[in-house]
SEVEXMI-7783 format. One record per atom (N, C-alpha, C): atom name; x, y, z. Coordinates in steps of 0.001 Angstrom, whole numbers, plus 500000, padded with zeros to 6 digits. Layout:
residues N
<atome=CA&east=X&north=Y&up=Z>
...
end
This chain:
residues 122
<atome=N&east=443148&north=061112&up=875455>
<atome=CA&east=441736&north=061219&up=875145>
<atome=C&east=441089&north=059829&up=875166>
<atome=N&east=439763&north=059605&up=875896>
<atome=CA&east=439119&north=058391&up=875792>
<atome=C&east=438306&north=058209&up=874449>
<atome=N&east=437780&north=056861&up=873806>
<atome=CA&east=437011&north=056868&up=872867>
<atome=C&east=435645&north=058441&up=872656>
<atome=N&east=435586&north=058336&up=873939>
<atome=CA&east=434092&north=059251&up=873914>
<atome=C&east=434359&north=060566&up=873316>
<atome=N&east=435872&north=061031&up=874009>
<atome=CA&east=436240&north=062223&up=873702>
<atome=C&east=436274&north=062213&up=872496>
<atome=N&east=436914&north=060955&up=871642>
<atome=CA&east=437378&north=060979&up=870084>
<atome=C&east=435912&north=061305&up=869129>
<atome=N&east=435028&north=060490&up=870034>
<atome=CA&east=433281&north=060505&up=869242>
<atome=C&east=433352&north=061773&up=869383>
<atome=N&east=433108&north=062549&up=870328>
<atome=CA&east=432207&north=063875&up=870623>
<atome=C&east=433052&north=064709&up=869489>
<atome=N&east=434352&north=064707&up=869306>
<atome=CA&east=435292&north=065486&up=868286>
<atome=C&east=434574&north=065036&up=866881>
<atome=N&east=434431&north=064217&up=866525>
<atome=CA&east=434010&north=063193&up=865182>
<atome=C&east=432616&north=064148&up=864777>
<atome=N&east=431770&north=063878&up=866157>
<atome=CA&east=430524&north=064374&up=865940>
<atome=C&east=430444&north=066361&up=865586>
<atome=N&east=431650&north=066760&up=866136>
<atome=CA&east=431720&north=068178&up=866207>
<atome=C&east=432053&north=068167&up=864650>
<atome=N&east=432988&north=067885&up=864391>
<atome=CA&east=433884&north=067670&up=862807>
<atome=C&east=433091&north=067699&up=861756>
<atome=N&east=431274&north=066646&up=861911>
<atome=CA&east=430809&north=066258&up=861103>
<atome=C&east=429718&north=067633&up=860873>
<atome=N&east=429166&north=067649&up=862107>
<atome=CA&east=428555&north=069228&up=861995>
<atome=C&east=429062&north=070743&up=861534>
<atome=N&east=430089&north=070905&up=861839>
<atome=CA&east=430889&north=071788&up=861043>
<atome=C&east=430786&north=071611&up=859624>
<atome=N&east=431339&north=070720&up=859270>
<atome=CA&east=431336&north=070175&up=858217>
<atome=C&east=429769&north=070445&up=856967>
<atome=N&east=428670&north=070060&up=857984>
<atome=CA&east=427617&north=070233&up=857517>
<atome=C&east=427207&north=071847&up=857260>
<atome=N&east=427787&north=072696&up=858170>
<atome=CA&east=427166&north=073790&up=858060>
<atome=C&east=428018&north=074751&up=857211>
<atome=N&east=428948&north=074370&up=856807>
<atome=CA&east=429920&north=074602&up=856145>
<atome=C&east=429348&north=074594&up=854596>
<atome=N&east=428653&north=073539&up=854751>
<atome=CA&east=428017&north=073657&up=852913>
<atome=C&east=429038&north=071966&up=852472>
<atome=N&east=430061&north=071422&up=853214>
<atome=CA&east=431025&north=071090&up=852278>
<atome=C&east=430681&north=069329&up=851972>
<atome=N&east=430007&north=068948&up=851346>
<atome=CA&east=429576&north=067761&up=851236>
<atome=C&east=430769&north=066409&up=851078>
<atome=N&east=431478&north=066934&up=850432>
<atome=CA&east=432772&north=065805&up=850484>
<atome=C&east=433242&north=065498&up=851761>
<atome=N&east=433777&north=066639&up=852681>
<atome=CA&east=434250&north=066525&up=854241>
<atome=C&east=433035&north=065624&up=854788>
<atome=N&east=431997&north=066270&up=854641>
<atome=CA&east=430696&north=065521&up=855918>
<atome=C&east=430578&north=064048&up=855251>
<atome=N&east=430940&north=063648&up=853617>
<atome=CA&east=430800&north=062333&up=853768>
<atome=C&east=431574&north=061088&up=854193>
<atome=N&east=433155&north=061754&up=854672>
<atome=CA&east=433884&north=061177&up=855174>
<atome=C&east=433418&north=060451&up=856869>
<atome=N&east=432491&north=060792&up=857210>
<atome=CA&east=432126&north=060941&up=858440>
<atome=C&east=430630&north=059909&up=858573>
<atome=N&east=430166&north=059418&up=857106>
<atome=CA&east=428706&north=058604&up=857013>
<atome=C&east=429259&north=057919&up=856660>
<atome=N&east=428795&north=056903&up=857388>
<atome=CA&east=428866&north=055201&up=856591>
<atome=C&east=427952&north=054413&up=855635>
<atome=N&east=428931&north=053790&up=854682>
<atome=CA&east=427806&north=054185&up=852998>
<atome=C&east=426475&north=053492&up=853624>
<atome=N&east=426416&north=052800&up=854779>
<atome=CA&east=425161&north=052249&up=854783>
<atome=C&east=424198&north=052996&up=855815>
<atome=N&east=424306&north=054273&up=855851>
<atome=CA&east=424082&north=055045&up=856763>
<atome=C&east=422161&north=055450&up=856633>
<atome=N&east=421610&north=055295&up=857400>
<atome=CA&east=420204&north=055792&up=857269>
<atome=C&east=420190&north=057199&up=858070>
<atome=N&east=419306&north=058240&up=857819>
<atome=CA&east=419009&north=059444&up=858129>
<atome=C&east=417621&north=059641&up=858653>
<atome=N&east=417245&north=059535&up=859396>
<atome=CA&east=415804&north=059330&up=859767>
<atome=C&east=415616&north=061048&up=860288>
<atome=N&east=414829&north=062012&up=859410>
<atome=CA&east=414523&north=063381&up=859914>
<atome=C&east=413313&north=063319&up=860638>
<atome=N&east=413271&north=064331&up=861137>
<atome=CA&east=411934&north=064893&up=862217>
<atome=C&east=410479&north=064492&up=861702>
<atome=N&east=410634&north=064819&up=860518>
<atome=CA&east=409439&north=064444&up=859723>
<atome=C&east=409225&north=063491&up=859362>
<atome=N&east=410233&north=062261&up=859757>
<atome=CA&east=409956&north=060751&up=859286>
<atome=C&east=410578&north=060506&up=857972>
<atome=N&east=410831&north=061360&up=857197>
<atome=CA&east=411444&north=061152&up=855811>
<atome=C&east=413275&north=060225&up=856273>
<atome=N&east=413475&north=059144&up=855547>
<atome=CA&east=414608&north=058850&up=855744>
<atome=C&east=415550&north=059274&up=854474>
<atome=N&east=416751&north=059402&up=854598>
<atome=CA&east=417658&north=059528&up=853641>
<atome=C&east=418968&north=058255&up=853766>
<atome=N&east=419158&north=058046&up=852608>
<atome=CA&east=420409&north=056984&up=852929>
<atome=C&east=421958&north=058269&up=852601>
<atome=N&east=422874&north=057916&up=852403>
<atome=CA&east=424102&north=058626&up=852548>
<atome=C&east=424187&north=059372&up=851468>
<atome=N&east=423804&north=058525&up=849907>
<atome=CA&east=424135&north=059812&up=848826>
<atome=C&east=422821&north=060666&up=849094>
<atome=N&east=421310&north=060256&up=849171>
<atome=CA&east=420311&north=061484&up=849133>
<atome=C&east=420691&north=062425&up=850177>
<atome=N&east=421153&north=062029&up=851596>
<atome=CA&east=421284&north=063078&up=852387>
<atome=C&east=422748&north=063887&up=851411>
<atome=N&east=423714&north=063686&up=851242>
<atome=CA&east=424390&north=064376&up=850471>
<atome=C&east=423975&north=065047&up=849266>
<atome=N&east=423268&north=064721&up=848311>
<atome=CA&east=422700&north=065280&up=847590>
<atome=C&east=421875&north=066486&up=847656>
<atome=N&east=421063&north=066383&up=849220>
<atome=CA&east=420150&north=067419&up=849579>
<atome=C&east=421577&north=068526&up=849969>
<atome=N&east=422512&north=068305&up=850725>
<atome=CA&east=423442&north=068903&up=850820>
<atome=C&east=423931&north=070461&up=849939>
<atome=N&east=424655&north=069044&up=848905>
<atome=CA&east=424909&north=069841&up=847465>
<atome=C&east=424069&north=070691&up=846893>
<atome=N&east=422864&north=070153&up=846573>
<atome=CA&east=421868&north=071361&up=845676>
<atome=C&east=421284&north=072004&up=846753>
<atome=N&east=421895&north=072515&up=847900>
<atome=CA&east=421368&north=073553&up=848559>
<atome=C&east=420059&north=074247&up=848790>
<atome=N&east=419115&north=072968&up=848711>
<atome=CA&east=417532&north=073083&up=848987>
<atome=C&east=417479&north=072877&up=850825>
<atome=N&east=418421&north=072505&up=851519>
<atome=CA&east=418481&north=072674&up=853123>
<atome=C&east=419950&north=073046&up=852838>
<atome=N&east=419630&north=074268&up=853846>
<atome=CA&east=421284&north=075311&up=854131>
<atome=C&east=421010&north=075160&up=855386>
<atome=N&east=422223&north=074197&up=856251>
<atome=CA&east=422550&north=074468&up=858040>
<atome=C&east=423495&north=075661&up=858058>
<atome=N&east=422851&north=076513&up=858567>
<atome=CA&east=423331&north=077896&up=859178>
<atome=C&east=424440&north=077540&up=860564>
<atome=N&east=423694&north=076642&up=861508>
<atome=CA&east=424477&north=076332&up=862504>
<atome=C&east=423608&north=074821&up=862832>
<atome=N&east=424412&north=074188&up=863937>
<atome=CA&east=424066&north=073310&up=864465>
<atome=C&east=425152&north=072781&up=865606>
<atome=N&east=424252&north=072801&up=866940>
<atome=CA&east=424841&north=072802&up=867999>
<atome=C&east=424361&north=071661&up=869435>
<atome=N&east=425076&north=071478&up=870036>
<atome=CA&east=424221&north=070104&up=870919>
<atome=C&east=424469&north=070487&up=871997>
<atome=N&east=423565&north=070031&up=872841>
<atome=CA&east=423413&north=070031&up=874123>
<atome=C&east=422861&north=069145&up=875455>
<atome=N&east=423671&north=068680&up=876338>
<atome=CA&east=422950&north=067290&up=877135>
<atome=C&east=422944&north=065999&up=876489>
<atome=N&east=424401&north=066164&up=876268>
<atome=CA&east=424703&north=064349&up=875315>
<atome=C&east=425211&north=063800&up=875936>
<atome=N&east=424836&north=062306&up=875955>
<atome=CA&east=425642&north=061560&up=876494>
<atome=C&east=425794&north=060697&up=875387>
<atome=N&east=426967&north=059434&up=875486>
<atome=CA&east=427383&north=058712&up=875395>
<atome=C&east=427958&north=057355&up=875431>
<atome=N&east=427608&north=056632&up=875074>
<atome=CA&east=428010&north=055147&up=875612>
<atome=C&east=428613&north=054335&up=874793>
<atome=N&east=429525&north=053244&up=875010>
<atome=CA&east=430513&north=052745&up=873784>
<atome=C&east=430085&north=051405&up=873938>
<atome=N&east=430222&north=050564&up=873394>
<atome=CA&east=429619&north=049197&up=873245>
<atome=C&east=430433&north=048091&up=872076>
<atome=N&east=431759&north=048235&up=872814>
<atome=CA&east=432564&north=047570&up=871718>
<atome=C&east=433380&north=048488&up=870659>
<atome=N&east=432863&north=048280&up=869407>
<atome=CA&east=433301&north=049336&up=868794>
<atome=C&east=431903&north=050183&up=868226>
<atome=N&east=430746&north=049828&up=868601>
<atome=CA&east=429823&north=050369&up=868333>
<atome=C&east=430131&north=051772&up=869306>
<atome=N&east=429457&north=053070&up=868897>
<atome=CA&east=428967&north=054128&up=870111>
<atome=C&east=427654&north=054892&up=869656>
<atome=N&east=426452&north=055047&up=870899>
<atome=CA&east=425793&north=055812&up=871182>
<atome=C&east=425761&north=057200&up=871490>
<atome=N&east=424895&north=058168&up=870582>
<atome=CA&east=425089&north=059376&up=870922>
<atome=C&east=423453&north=059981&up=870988>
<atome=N&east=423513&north=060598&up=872146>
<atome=CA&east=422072&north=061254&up=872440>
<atome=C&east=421713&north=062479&up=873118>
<atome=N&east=421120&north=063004&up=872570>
<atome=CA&east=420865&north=064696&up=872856>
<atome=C&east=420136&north=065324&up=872274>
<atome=N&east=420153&north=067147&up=872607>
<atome=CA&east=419200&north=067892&up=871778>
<atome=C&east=420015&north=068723&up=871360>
<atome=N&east=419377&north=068847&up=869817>
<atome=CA&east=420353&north=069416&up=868723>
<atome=C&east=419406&north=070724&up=868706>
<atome=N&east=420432&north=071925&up=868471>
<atome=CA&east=419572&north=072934&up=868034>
<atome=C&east=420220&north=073536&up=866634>
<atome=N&east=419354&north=074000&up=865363>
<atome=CA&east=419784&north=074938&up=864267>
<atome=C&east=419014&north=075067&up=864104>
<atome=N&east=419852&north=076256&up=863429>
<atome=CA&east=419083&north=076863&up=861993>
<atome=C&east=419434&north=076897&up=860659>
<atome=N&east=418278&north=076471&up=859977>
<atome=CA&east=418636&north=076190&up=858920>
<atome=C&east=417606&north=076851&up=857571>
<atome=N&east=417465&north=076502&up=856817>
<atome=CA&east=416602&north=077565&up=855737>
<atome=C&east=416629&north=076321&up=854730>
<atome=N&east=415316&north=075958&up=854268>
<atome=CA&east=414917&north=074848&up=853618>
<atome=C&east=413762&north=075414&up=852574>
<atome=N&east=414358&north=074932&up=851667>
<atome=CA&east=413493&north=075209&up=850500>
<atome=C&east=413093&north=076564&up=850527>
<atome=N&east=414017&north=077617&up=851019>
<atome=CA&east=413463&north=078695&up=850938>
<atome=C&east=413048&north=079360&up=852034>
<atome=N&east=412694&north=078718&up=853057>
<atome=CA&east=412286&north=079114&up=854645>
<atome=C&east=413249&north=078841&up=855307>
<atome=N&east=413456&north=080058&up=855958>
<atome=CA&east=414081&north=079756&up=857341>
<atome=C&east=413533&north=079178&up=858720>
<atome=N&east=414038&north=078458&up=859433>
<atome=CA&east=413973&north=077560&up=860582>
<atome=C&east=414392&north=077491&up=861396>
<atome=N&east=414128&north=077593&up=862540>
<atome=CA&east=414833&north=076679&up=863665>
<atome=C&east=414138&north=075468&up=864503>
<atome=N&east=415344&north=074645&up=864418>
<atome=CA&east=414835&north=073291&up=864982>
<atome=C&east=415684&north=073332&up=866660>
<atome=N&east=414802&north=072265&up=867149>
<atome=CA&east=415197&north=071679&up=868783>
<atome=C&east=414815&north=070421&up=868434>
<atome=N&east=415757&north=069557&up=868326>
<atome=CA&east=414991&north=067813&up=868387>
<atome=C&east=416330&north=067438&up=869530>
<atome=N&east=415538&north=065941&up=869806>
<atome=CA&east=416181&north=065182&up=870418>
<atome=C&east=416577&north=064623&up=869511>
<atome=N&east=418113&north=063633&up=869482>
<atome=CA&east=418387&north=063011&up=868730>
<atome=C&east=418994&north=061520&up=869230>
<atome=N&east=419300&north=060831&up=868406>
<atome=CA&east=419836&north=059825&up=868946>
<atome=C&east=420808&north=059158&up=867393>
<atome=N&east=422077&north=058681&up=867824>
<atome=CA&east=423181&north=058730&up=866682>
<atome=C&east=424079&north=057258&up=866869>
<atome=N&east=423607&north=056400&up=866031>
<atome=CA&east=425002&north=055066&up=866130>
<atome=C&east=426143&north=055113&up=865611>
<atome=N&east=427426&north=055138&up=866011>
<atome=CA&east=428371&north=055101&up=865170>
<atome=C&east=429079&north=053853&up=865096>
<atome=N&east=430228&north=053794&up=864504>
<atome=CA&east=430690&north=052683&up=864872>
<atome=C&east=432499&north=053322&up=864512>
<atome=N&east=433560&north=052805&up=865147>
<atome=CA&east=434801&north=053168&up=865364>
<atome=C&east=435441&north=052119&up=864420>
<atome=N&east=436282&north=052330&up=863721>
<atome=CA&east=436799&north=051514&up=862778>
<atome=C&east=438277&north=052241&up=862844>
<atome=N&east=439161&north=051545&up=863908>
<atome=CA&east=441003&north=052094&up=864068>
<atome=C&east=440779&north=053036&up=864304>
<atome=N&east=441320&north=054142&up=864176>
<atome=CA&east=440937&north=055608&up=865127>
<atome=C&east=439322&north=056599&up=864177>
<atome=N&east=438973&north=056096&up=863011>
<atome=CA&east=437694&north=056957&up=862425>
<atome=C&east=436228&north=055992&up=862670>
<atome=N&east=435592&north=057006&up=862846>
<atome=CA&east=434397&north=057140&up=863271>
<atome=C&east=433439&north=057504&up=862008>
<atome=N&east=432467&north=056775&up=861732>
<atome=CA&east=431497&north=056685&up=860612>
<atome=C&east=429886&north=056506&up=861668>
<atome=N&east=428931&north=057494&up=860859>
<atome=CA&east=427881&north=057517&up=861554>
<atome=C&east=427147&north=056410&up=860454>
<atome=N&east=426135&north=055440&up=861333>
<atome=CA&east=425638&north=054760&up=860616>
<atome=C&east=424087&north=055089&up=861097>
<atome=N&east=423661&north=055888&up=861761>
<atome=CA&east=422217&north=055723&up=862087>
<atome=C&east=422058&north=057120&up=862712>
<atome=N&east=421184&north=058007&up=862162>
<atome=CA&east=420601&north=059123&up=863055>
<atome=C&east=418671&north=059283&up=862861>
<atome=N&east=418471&north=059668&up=864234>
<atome=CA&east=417206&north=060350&up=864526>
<atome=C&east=417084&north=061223&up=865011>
<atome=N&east=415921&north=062121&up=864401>
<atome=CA&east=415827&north=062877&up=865597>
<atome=C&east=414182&north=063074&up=865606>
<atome=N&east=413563&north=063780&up=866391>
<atome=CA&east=412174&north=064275&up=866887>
<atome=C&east=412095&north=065211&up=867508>
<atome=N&east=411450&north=066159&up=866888>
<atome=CA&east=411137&north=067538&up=867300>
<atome=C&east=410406&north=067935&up=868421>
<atome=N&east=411037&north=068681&up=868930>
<atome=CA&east=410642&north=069277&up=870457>
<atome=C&east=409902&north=070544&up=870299>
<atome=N&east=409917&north=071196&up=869461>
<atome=CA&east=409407&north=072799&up=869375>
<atome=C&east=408590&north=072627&up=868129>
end
């Protein structure tokens, strides 16, 4: 398997993870200095996005990608695409389409996300 393959697994792992409900697994996967930049501009650092997690005010139903690419840059890697879920927030259900864009960085064989965006398409 090349690095990319190892990212795209990392990135699958972390989404599962998310939709799963399971906040401990998905924080293995953020790096404590991790920013969250949502659709709406609101940022989260690693414990608030976990926190929103836990008290189950956003439930990911699913979340799935499509048209990513990839690029490695040392031990840095780039990830970019359009994410689709659904999810149910504060009570409403949703579905999103954003583009996203994701920094990680590779540290010996694990992968920690340190930067996500995304912007809504729909």
């Amino acid at each position: 398997m090349t690095i990319i393959d190892d990212l795209r697994q990392a990135d699958t792992e972390r989404r599962a993870a998310i939709v799963d409900g399971d906040a401990n697994a998905t924080s293995q996967y953020l790096a404590d200095d991790l920013t969250w930049t949502h659709s709406s501009g609101k940022t989260d650092s690693k414990e608030s996005f976990l926190a929103i997690l836990r008290s189950g005010a956003t439930v990911y139903h699913s979340l799935d990608v499509r048209d990513t690419q990839a690029r490695q840059f040392g031990e840095l890697c780039v990830m970019e695409g359009v994410i689709f879920g659904d999810i149910t927030k504060d009570g409403i259900d949703k579905h999103m389409v954003n583009r996203f864009i994701a920094v990680w960085r590779r540290n010996g064989s694990k992968f920690k996300l340190h930067a996500w965006q995304s912007t809504g398409l729909s």
